[in-house]
C-alpha positions in Angstrom: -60.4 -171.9 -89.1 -63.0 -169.2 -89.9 -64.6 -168.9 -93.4 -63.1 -165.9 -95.4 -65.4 -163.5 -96.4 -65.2 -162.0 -100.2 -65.0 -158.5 -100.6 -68.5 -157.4 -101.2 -69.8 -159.5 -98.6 -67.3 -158.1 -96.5 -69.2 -154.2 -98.4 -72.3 -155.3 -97.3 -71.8 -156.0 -93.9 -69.8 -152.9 -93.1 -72.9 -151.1 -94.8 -75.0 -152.7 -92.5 -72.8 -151.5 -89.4 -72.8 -147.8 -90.5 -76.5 -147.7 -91.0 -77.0 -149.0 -87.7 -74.7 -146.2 -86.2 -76.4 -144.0 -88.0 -79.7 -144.8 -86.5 -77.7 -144.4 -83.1 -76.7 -141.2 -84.4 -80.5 -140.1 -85.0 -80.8 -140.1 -81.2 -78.4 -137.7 -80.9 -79.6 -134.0 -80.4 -78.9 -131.4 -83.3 -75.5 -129.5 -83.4 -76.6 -125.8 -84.2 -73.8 -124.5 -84.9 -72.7 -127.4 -87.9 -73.4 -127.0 -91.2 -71.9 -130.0 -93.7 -71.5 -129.2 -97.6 -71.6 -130.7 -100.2 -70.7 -130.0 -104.0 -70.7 -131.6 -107.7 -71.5 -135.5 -106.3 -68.8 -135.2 -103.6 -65.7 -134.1 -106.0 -64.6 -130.8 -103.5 -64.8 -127.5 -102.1 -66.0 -125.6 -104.6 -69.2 -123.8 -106.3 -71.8 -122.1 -104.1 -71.7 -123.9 -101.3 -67.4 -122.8 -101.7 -68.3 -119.2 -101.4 -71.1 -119.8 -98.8 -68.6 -121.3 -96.8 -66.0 -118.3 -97.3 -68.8 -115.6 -96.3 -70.1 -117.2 -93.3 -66.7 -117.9 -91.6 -66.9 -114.0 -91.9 -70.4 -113.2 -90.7 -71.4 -116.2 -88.5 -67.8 -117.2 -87.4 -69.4 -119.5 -84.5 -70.4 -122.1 -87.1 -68.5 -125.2 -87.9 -68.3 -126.1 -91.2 -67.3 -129.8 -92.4 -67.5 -131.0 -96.1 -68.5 -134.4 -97.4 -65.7 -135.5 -100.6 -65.2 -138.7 -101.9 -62.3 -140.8 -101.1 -60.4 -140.1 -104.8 -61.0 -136.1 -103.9 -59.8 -136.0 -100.1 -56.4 -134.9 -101.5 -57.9 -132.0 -103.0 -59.2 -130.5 -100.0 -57.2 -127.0 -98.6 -55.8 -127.4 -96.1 -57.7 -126.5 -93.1 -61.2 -127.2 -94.1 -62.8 -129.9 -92.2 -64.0 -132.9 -94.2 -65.2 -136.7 -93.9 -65.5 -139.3 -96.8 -68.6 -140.1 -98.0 -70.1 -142.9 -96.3 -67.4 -143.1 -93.1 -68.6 -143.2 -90.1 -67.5 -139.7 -89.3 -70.2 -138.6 -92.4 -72.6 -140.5 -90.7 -72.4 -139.2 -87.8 -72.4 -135.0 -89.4 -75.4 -135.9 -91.3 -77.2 -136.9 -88.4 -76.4 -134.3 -86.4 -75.9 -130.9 -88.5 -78.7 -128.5 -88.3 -77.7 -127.2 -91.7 -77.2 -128.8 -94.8 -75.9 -127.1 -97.9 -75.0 -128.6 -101.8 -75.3 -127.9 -105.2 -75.7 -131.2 -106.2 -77.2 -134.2 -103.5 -75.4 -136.0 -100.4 -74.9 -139.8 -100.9 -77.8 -141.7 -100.7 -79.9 -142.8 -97.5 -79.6 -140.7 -95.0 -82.9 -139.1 -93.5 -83.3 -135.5 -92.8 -84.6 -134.9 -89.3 -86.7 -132.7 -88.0 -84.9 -129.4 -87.3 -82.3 -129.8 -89.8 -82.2 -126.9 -92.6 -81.3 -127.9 -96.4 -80.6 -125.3 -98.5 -80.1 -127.0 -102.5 -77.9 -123.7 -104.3 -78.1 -125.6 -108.0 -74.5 -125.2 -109.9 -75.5 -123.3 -112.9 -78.6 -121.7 -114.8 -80.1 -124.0 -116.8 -79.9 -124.1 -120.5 -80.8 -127.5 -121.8 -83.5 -129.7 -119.3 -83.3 -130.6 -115.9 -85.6 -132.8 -113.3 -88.6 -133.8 -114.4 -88.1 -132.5 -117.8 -85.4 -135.4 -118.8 -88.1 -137.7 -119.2 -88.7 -136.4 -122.9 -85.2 -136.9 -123.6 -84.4 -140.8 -122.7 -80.3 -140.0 -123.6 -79.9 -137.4 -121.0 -82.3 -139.5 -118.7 -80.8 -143.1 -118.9 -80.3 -144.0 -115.6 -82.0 -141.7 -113.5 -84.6 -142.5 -110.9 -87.4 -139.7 -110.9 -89.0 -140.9 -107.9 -85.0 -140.7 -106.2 -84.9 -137.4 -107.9 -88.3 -135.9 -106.4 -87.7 -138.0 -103.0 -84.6 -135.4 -103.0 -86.7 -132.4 -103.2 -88.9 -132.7 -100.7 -85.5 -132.9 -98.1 -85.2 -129.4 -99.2 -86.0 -126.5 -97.4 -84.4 -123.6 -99.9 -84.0 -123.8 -103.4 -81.3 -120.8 -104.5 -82.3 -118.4 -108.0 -80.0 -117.4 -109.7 -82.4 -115.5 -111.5 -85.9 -115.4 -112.3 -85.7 -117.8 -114.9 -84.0 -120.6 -112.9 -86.8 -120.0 -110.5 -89.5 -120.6 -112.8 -87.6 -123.7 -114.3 -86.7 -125.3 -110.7 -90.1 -124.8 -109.6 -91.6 -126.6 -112.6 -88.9 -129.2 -112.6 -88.5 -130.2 -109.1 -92.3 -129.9 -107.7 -93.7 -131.3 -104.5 -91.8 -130.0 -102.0 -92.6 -127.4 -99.9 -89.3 -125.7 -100.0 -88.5 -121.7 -100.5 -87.4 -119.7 -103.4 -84.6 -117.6 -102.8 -83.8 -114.8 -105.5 -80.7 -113.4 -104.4 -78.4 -114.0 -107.2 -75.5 -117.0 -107.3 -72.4 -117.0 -104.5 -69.8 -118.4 -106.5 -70.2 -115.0 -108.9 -69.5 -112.9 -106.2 -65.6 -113.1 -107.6 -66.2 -111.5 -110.7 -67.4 -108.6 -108.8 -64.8 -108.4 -105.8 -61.7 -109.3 -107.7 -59.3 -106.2 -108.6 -56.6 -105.4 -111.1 -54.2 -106.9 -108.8 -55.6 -110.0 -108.3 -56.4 -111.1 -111.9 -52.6 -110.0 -112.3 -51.8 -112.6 -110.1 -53.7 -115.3 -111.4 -52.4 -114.9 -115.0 -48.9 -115.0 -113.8 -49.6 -118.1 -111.8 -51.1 -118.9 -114.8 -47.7 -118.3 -116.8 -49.5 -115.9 -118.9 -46.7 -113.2 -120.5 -48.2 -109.2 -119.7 -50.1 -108.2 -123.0 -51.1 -111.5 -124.0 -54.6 -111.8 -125.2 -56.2 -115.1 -123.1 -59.1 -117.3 -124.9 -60.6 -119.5 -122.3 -62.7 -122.4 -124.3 -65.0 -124.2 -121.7 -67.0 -126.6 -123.7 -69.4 -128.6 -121.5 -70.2 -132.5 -121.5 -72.5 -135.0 -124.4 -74.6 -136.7 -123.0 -73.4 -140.6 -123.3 -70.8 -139.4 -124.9 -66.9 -141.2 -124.2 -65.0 -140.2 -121.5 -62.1 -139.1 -122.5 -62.5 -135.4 -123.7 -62.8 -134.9 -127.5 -63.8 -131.2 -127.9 -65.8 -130.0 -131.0 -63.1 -127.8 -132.3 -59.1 -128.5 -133.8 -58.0 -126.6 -131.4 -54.1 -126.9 -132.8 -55.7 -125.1 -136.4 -57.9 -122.8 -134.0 -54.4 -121.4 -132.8 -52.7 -121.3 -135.9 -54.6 -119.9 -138.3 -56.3 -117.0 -135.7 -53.2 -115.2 -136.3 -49.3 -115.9 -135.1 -48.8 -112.5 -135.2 -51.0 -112.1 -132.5 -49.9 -113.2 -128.7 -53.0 -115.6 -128.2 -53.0 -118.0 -125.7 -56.0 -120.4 -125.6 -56.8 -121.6 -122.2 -58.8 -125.6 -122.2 -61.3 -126.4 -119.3 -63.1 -130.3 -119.9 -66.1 -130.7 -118.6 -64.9 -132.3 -114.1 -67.0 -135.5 -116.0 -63.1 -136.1 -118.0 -61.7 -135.7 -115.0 -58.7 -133.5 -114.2 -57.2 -133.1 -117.6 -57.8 -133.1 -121.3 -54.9 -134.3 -122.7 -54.1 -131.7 -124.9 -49.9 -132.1 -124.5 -49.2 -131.6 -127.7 -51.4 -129.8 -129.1 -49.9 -126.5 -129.8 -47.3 -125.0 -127.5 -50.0 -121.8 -127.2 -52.4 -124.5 -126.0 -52.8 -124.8 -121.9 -54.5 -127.6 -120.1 -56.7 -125.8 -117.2 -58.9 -128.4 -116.5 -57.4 -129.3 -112.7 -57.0 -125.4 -111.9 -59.4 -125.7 -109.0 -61.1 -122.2 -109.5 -62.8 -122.0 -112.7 -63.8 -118.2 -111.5 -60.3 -117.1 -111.7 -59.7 -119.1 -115.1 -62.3 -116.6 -116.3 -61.4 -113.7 -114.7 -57.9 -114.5 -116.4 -59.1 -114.4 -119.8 -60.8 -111.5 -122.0 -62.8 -114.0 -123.9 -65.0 -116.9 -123.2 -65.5 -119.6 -126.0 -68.0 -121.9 -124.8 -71.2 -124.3 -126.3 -73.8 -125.2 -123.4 -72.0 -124.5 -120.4 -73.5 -122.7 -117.7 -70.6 -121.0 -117.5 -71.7 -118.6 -120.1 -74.4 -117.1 -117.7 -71.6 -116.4 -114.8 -69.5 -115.3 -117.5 -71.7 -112.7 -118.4 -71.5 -111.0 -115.1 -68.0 -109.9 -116.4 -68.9 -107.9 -119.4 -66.6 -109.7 -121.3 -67.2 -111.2 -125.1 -69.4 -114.4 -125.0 -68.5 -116.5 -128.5 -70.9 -119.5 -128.8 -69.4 -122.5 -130.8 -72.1 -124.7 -131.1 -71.3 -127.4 -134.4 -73.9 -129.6 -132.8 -76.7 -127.4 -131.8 -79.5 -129.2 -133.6 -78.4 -132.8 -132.3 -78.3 -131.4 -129.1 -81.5 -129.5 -128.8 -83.2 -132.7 -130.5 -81.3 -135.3 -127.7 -81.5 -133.0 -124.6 -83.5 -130.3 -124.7 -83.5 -126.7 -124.3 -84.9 -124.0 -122.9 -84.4 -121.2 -125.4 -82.6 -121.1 -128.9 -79.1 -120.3 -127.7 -78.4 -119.4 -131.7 -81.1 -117.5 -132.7 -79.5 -114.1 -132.4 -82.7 -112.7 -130.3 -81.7 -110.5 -127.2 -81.7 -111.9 -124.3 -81.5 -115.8 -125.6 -77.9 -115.0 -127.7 -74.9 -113.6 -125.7 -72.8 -112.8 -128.5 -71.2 -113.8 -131.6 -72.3 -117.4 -132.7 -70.2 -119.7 -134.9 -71.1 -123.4 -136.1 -68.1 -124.3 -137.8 -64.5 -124.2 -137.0 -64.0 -121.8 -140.3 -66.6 -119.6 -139.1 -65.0 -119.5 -135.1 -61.5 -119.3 -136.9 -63.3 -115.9 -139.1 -64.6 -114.4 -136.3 -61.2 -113.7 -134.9 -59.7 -113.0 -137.5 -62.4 -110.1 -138.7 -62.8 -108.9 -135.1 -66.8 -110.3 -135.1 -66.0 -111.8 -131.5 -65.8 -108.3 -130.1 -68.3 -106.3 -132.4 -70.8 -103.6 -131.5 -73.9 -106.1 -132.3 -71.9 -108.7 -130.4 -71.9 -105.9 -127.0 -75.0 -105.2 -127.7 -76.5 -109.1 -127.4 -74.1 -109.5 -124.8 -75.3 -106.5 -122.6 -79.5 -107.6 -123.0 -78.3 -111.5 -121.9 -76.7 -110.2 -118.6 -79.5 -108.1 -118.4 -81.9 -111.3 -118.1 -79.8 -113.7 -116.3 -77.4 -111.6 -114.2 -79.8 -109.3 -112.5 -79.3 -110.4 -108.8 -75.3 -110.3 -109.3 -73.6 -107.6 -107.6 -71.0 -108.9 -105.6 -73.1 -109.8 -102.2 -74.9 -112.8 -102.9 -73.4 -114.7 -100.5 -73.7 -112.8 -97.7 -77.4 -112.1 -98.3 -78.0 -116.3 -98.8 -75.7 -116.6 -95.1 -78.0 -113.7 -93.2 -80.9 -116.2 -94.5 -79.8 -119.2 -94.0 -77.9 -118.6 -90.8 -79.7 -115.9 -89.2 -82.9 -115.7 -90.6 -82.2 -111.8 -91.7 -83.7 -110.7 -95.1 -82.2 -108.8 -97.5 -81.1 -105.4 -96.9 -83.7 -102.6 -97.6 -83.4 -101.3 -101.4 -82.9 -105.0 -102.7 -85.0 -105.3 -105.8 -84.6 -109.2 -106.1 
């Protein structure tokens, strides 16, 4: 009888079969009409690549579109979107072939971008604390990371997507040798915030279970570096609730960080208290609410598209600054680097909703110079001016000031 073979030698020489394929797959000449996405490491539809996706099925409806998700997120796919598992044969065979290839984030490892083939890297956020090259002065955001992985990645690219001029300036500084293309034309996924009506955000709060006249808090804090898993927010969110007033019809929507995965355990802690994290549109979480409490999350900058109060809660602002890195003093109350009120304690987040400071004049008034620097490509049509681009080599329509 035949030796059995352990499981990872078993991993091994299945690997070995699939990079052969692939390499058969090379051979093969260019689909060009298939474009593969990619978002957030392979965890869904979703982000700028999402509303790419959505545009282009409506301008350049002769493209196929297939999306690469891990085997623990296949189940989240809608239904009728084409995907294949990272590192199956069937993604093998896409990435070999597709002449375009879009993702916020970076397709698995080892495959080689061919001549002909057209990678277009839309980023997931703004950035607020370092990125690229820049981790190296922080070794706690940086542990693990390969830089020479990290700029072998850049140089695949072909378009690097702006938000806004200052995520121009920091991706070029922070992701340098490649010869790849700026494009300022503002961020897809915010499109929402500009096409959504009265109706819609109706819907989504009652899908949401949100009772008419209720006033909705949506607190978004983002990830620690090295931190634990499980999510631990900076915040008692149970005394948040209760002492901001039970006269008032609050409701305080939670979004963890996709890093806890798809819930944040927050059962029991106050029946005014609702768990968001696995909603799979964060856009319509925000469009939902009339408040965003958030820390570091590049969700602030989208946020700010809606004209909406900003509160920063930010208890560990110096740590962070001193362990990651910044690009700006979030708290300093300056114009354009502040989006609104700014609280460092639960006591003072707790007082600023109970003295109105969350919505104040000076609060508007930081609020409107932040959207003011980040926001100014946002308008609704961001998409459709990165599809004409990418797609169909148009440029944007005359009277664009981006």
């Amino acid at each position: 009888m035949g030796r059995d073979l352990g499981p990872r030698v078993k991993t091994r020489i299945r690997a070995r079969v699939l990079r052969l394929l692939y390499r058969v797959h090379l051979r093969r000449p260019l689909d060009p009409d298939l474009v593969v996405h990619g978002a957030y490491w392979n965890r869904g539809v979703a982000c700028n690549p999402a509303a790419i996706h959505a545009k282009a099925l409506e301008v350049v409806p002769r493209l196929r579109h297939v999306w690469v998700v891990g085997s623990r997120h296949a189940e989240r796919v809608p239904g009728g979107v084409e995907y294949v598992v990272a590192g199956s044969r069937a993604y093998w065979r896409v990435m070999a072939t597709a002449t375009y290839l879009v993702n916020n984030s970076s397709f698995p490892g080892g495959f080689r971008k061919r001549a002909g083939q057209v990678y277009l890297q839309t980023h997931h956020g703004t950035p607020l604390k370092s990125m690229g090259l820049d981790q190296r002065r922080y070794p706690d955001s940086a542990r693990g990371m390969d830089f020479e992985k990290v700029l072998a990645h850049v140089r695949q690219w072909d378009f690097s997507l702006a938000a806004n001029p200052h995520a121009a300036e920091v991706w070029g500084r922070v992701y340098p040798g490649g010869s790849y293309e700026h494009l300022p034309l503002g961020q897809p996924r915010n499109d929402r915030y500009f096409n959504a009506t009265s109706d819609d955000i109706a819907a989504i709060r009652a899908t949401l279970g949100i009772a008419p006249g209720s006033r909705v808090l949506l607190y978004a804090p983002t990830h620690r570096d090295g931190g634990a898993s499980r999510f631990s927010p900076p915040l008692d969110l149970a005394r948040f609730v209760r002492e901001i007033g039970e006269e008032e019809d609050y409701v305080l929507l939670v979004r963890a960080h996709y890093f806890h995965g798809i819930s944040a355990g927050l059962a029991a802690a106050h029946p005014r208290v609702v768990d968001v994290t696995a909603h799979p549109r964060v856009e319509d979480l925000c469009l939902a609410s009339d408040v965003l409490i958030t820390d570091y999350s590049s969700l602030l900058f989208d946020y700010a598209c809606l004209d909406r109060p900003i509160v920063v809660h930010a208890p560990d602002w110096e740590e962070y600054r001193a362990t990651r890195g910044t690009y700006f003093d979030l708290l300093s109350g300056r114009p354009g680097d502040t989006p609104g009120a700014v609280s460092t304690s639960d006591d003072e987040l707790i007082g600023l909703f109970r003295d109105g400071g969350w919505e104040s004049e000076a609060s508007g008034k930081l609020r409107a110079a932040f959207r003011a620097r980040f926001c100014p490509y946002d308008d609704g049509h961001a998409a459709e001016r990165v599809v004409r681009r990418l797609f169909l080599n148009e440029g944007p329509s005359p009277g664009w000031t981006g």
